[in-house]
C-alpha positions as CSV (number, residue, x, y, z in Angstrom):
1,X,30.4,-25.1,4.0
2,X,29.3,-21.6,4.7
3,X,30.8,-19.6,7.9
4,X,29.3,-17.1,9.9
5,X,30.6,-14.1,7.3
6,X,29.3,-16.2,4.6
7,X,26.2,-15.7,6.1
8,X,26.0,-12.2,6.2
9,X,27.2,-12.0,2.5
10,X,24.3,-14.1,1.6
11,X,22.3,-11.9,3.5
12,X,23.7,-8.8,1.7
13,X,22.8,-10.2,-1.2
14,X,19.1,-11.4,-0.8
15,X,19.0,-7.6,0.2
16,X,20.5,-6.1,-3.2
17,X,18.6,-8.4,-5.2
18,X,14.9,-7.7,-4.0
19,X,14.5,-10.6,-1.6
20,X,14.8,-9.2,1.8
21,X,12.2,-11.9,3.2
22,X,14.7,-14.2,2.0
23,X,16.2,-13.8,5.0
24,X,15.6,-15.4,8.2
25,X,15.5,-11.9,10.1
26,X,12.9,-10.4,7.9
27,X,11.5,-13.2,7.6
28,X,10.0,-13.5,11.0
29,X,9.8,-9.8,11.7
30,X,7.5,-9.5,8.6
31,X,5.7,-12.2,10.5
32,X,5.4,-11.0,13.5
33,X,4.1,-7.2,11.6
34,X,1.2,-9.5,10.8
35,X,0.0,-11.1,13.4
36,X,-3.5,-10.1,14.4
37,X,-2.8,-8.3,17.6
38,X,-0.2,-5.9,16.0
39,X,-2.4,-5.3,12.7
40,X,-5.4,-4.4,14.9
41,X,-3.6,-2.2,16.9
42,X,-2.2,0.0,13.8
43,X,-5.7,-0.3,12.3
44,X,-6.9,1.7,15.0
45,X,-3.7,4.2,14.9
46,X,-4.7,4.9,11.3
47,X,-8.1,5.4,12.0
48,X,-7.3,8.6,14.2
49,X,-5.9,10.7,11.4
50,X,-8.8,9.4,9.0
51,X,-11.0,10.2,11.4
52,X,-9.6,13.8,12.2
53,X,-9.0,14.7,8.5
54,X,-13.0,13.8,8.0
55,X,-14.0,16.5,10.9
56,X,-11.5,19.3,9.5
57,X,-13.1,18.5,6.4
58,X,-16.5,18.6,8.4
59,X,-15.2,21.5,9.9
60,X,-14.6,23.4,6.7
61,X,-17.9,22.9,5.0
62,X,-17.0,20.2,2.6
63,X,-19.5,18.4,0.3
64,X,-19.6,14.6,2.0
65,X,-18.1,13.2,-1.2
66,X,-14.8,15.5,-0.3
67,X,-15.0,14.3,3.6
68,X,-15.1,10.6,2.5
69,X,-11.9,11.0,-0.3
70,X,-10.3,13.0,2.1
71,X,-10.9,10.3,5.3
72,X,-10.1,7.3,2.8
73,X,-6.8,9.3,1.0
74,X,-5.5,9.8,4.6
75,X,-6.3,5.9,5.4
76,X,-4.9,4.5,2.5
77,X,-1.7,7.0,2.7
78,X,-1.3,5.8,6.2
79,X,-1.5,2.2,5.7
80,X,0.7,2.5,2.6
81,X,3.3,4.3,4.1
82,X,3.3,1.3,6.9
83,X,3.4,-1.5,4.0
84,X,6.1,0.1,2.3
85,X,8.1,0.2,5.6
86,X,7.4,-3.3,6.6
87,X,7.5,-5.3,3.9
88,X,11.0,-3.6,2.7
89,X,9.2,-1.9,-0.8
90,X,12.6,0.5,-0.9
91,X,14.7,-2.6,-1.4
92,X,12.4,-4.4,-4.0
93,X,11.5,-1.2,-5.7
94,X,15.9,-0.5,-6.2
95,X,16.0,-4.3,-7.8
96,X,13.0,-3.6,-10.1
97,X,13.9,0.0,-11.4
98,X,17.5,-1.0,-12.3
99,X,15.5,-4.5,-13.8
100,X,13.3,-2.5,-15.6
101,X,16.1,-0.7,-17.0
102,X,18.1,-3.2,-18.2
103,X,15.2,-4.8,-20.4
104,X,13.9,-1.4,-21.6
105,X,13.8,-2.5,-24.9
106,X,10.4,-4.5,-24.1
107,X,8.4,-1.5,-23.5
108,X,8.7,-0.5,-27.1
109,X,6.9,-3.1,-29.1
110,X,4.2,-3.3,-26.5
111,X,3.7,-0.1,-26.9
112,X,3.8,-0.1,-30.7
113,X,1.3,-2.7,-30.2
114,X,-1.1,-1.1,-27.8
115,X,-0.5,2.6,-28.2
116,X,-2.3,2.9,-31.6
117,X,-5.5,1.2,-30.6
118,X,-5.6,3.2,-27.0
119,X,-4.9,5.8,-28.4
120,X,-7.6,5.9,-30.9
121,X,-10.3,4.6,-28.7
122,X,-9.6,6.6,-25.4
123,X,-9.3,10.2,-27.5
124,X,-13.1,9.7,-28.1
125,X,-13.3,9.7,-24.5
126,X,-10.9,12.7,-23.7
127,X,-13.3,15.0,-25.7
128,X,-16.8,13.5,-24.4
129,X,-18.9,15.8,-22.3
130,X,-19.3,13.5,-19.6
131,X,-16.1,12.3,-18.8
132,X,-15.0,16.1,-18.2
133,X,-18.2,16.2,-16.1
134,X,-17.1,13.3,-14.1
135,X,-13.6,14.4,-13.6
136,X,-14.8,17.6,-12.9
137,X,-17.1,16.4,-10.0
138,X,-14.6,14.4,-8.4
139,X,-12.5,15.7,-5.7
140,X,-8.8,15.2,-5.6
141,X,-8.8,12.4,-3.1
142,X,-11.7,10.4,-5.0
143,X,-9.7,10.7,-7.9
144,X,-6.5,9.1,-6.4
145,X,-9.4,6.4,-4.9
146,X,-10.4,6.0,-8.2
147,X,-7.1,5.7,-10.3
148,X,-6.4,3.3,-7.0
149,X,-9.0,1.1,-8.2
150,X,-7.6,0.3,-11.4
151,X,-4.6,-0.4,-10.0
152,X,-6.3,-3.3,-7.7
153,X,-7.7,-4.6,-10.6
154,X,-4.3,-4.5,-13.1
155,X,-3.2,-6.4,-9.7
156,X,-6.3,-9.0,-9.8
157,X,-5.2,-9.6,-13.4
158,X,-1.4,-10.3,-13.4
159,X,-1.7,-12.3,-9.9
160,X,-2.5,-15.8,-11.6
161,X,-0.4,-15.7,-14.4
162,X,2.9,-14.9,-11.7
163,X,2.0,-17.1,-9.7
164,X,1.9,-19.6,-11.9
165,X,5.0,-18.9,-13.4
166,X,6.5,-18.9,-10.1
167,X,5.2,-22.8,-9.2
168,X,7.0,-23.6,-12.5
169,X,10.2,-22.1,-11.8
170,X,10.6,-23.3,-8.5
171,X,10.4,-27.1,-9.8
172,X,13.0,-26.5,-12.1
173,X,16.0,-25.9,-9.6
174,X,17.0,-29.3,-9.0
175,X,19.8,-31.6,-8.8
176,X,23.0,-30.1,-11.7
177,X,20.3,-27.1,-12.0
178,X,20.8,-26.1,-8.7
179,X,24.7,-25.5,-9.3
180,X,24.2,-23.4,-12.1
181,X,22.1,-20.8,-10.5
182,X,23.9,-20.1,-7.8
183,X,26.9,-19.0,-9.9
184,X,28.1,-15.8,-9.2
185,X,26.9,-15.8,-5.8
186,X,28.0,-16.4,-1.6
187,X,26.6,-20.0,-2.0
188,X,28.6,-21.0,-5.5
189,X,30.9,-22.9,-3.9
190,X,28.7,-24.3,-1.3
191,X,26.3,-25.9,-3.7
192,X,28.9,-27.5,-5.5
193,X,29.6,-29.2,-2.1
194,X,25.8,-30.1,-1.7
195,X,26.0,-32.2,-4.8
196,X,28.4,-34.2,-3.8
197,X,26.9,-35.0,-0.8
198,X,23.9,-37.2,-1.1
199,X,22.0,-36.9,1.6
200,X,22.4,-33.1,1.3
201,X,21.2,-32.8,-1.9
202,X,18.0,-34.9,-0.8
203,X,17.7,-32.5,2.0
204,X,18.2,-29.6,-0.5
205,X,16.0,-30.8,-3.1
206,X,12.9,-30.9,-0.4
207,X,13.1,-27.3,0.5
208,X,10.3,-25.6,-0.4
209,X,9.6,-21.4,-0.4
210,X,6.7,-20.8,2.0
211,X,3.8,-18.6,1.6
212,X,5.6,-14.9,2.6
213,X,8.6,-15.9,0.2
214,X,6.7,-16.9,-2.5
215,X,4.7,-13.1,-2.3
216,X,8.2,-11.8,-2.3
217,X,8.8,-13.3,-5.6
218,X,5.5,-11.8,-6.5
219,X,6.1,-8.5,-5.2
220,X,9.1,-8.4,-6.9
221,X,7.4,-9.0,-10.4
222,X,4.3,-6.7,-9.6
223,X,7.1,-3.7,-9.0
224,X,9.0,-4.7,-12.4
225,X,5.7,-5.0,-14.4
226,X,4.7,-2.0,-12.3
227,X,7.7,0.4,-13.6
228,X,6.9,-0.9,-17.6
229,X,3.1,0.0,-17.2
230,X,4.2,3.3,-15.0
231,X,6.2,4.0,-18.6
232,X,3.3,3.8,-21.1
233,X,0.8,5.6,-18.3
234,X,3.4,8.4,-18.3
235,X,3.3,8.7,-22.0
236,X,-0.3,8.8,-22.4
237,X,-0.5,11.2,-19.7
238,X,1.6,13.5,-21.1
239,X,-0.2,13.4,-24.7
240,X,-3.6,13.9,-23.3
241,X,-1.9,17.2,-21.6
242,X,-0.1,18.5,-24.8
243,X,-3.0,17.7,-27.0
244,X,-6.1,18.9,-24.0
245,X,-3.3,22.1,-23.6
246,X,-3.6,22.9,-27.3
247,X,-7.2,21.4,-28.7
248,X,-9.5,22.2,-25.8
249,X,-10.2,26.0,-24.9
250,X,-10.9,27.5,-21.9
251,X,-14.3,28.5,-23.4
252,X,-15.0,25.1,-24.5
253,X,-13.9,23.6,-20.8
254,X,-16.4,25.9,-19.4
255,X,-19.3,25.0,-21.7
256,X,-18.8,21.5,-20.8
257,X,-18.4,21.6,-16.6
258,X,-20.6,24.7,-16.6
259,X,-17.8,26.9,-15.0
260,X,-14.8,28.2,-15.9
261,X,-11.3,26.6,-15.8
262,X,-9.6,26.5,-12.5
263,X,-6.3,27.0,-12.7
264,X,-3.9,25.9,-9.6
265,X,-0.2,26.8,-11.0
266,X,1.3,30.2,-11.4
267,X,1.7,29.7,-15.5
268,X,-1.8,28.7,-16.0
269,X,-0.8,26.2,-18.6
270,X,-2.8,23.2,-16.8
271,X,-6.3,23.5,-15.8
272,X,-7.4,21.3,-12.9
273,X,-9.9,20.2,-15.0
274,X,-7.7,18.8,-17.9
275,X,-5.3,17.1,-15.0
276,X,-8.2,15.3,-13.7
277,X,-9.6,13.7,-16.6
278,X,-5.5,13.0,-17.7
279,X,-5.0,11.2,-14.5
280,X,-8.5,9.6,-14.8
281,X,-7.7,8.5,-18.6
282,X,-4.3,7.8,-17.9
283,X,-5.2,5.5,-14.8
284,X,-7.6,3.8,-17.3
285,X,-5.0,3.5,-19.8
286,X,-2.5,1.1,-17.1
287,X,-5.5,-1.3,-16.5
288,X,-5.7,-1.9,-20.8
289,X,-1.8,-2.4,-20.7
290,X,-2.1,-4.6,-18.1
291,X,-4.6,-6.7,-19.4
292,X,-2.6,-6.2,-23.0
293,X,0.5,-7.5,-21.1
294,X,-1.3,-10.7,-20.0
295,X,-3.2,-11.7,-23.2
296,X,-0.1,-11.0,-25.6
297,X,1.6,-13.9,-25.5
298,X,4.6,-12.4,-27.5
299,X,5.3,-10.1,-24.4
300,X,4.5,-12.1,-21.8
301,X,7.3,-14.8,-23.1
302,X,10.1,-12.1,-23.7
303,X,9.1,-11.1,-20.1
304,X,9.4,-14.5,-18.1
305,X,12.3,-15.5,-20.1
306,X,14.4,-12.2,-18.8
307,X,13.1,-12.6,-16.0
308,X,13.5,-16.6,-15.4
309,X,17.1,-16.7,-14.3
310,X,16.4,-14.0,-11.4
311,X,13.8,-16.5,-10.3
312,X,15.6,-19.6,-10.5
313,X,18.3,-17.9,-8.9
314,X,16.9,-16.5,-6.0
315,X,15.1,-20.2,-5.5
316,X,18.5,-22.0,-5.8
317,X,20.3,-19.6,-3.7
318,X,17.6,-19.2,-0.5
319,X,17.5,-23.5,-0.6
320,X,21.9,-23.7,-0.3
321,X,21.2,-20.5,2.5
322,X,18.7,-22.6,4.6
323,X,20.0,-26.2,4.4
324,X,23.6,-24.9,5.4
325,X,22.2,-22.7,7.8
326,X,20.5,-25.4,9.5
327,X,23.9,-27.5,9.4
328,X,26.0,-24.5,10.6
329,X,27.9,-24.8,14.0
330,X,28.1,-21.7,16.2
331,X,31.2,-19.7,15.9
332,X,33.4,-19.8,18.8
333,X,33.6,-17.3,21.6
């Protein structure tokens, strides 16, 4: 059965692998970040900045489009910067990027597959009048709001299919199944003793993830489908800066917003102009690979199945932790 150390090694590794409300520590000071008293008290702590940025902007003469981005880009930066720090991102976000890494090679035929058509359809936007008009208009902080937006709704479209996926999974580690993925990990040996215990493996086989695990699990597939979109927004991005760099004039630029080019950088090679409607057609561009990612069923299979065995494991592994946990005497003085 698993000791004290053994304990912390499992520990260690819900950490390294993305799953840090895995354990029992995190667990319950994640919930206790939620509970209503606490979130009410930093909602008001991030509405002081908000509200200061709005009156410098006030203060400054801003248009009230540019006091509301600013007020809601503070808000939102805040309340980010709070998420990320309690609910662990850092360690999710390492376990994705080197995930995302390793299967690499799926980004290129979804992208052979969705490119062409994006590509084709969205330049007719990049050199319409009113899209530059609109990008134009659009303060900095309403055009983070806006690129924002799409993300939500990428979010609002993969959240079903992972979730069911992640139902499925966690059936599946059961009985000799249970063994197997927890191979290579603290608990390998320990499960082995499960089995051969029956009234263990009943109380094994009954564990279920609750709610804040099972959106660890989610998180952790939002941040490795997060870094594949990031990939193909990059590369769009990029071409609508090369090609808006070479094709579209100054002259032409100014004919269009009705003033000339603004120009932020030393090297002028960048207008702000072209940079907003590349982050505004690039933001665009995530939401269609998103919604390519669910509907191709090609991807979405070469996807789950890399990504299965993490699941199953992580499953297997956090029942072995909590039923020997439970049955673990404490270590002498």
């Amino acid at each position: 059965m698993l000791t004290t150390n053994d304990v912390a090694k499992c520990e260690r590794w819900f950490d390294d692998n993305g799953l840090p409300y895995f354990v029992e520590s995190g667990h319950e000071a994640i919930q206790r970040a939620l509970a209503p008293r606490v979130v009410g008290l930093w909602s008001v702590l991030l509405a002081v900045p908000a509200a200061a940025a709005a009156l410098l902007g006030l203060a400054l003469h801003w248009s009230a489009a540019e006091v509301v981005g600013l007020a809601v880009a503070v808000l939102l930066g805040g309340a980010l910067a709070r998420a990320v720090r309690v609910f662990r991102v850092r360690l999710i976000g390492r376990w994705a990027l080197r995930h995302a890494w390793e299967n690499r090679s799926l980004i290129g035929p979804l992208a052979t597959r969705a490119l062409p058509f994006l590509l084709l359809f969205i330049t007719f936007l990049f050199i319409n009048t009113e899209v530059w008009q609109v990008c134009a208009a659009l303060p900095r902080p309403l055009l983070w709001v806006s690129v924002g937006i799409f993300a939500l709704m990428a979010v609002a479209f993969l959240a079903p299919s992972f979730a069911t996926e992640i139902a499925r999974v966690g059936v599946e580690v059961e009985g000799e199944r249970l063994a197997v993925t927890c191979q290579g990990t603290p608990v390998a040996s320990a499960a082995r003793e499960i089995l051969a215990e029956p009234h263990l493996a009943s109380e094994v086989a009954g564990i279920r993830l609750p709610p804040l695990q099972r959106r660890n699990l989610m998180l952790m597939l939002f941040v490795a489908q997060a870094v594949q979109m990031l990939s193909l927004v990059l590369i769009v991005f990029a071409f609508f800066v090369v090609f808006g760099s070479v094709a579209i004039q100054s002259s032409v630029i100014e004919t269009w917003v009705g003033a000339p080019p603004h120009f932020t950088g030393p090297l002028h090679l960048v207008s702000d102009e072209l940079f907003s409607v590349a982050v505004f057609l690039s933001g665009f561009a995530g939401l269609y690979f998103t919604v390519q990612a669910v509907i191709d069923d090609t991807y979405r299979r070469e996807f789950f199945t890399r990504i299965e065995d993490d699941l199953q494991q992580a499953i297997g592994v956090r029942k072995v932790y909590v039923a020997l946990r439970a049955h673990l005497s404490p270590a002498p003085r």
